[in-house]
C-alpha positions in Angstrom: -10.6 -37.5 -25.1 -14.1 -36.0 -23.9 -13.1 -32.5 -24.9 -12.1 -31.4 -22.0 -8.6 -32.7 -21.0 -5.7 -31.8 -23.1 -3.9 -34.4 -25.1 -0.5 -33.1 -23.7 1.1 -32.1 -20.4 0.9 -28.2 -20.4 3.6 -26.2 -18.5 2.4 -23.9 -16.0 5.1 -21.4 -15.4 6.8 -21.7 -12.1 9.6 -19.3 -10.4 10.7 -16.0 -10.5 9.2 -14.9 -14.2 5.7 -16.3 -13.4 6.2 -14.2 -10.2 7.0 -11.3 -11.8 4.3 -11.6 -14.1 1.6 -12.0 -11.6 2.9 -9.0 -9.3 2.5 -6.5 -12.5 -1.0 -8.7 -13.4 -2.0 -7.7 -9.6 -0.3 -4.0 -9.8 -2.3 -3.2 -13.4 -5.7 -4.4 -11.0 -4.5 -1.9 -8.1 -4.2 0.7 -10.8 -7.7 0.5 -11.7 -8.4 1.3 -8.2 -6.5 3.8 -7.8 -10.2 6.4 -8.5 -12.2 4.5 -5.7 -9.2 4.9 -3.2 -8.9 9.1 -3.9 -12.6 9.0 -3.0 -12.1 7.1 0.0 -10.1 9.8 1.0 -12.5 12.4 0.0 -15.7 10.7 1.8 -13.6 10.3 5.5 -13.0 13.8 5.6 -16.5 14.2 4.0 -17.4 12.3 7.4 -15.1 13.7 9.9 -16.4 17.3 9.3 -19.8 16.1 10.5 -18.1 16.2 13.7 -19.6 13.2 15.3 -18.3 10.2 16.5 -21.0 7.6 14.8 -22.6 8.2 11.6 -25.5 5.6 10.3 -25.9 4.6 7.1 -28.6 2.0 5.4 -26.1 -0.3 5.1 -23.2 0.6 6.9 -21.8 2.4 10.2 -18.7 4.5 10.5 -17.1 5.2 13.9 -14.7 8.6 13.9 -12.3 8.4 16.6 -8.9 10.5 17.3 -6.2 9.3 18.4 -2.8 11.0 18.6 0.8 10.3 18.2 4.6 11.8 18.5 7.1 12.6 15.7 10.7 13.6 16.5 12.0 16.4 14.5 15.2 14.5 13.7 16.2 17.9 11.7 16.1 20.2 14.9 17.0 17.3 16.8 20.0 17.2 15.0 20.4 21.5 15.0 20.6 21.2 18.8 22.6 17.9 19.5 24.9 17.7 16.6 25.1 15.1 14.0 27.6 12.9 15.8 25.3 12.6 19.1 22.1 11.8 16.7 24.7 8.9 14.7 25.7 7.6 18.3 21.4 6.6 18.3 20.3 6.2 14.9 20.0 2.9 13.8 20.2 2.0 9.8 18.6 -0.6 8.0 18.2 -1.4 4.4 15.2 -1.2 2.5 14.9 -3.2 -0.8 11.9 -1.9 -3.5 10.0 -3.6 -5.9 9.2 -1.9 -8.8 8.1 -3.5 -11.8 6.8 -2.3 -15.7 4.8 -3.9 -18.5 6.8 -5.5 -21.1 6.5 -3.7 -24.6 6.8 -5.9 -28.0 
């Protein structure tokens, strides 16, 4: 051997552990990010009180727009039509979440 192949097959693990494993490898990093992404937050409306549409930077350029959008109130919505007429249009899906936690020794 030249030092840099092993003398033996290794197993690399494969499936639903190694999957597991690197979602809360990949979780743990978004974690660490978690500080950069509250002052992301911070800086946009930082940006959007300047009240201009185009800010320059050295190295960058950031565009504000608005843009708007409509929300039912399905809770008045309801108040005023009743619950059965809201079931009669209310369509239901399900929703599957992922959670996952660090082993401890």
């Amino acid at each position: 051997m030249n030092g840099t192949a092993l003398a033996f097959p290794v197993a690399i693990p494969t499936g639903p552990a190694a999957e597991v494993d690197e979602l809360g490898r990949l979780q743990a990093q978004i974690a660490l990010l978690k500080p950069a992404l509250k002052r992301e937050e911070e800086l946009k409306k930082i940006l959007v009180g300047y009240g201009v549409p185009v800010i320059q930077g050295a190295e960058f350029v950031c565009t504000v727009t608005t843009s708007f959008e409509d929300r039912l109130d399905s809770a008045a919505i309801r108040a005023d039509m009743g619950v059965d007429w809201c079931n009669a249009y209310t369509k239901t899906g399900a929703k599957k979440t992922v959670r996952t936690a660090a082993k401890t020794p």
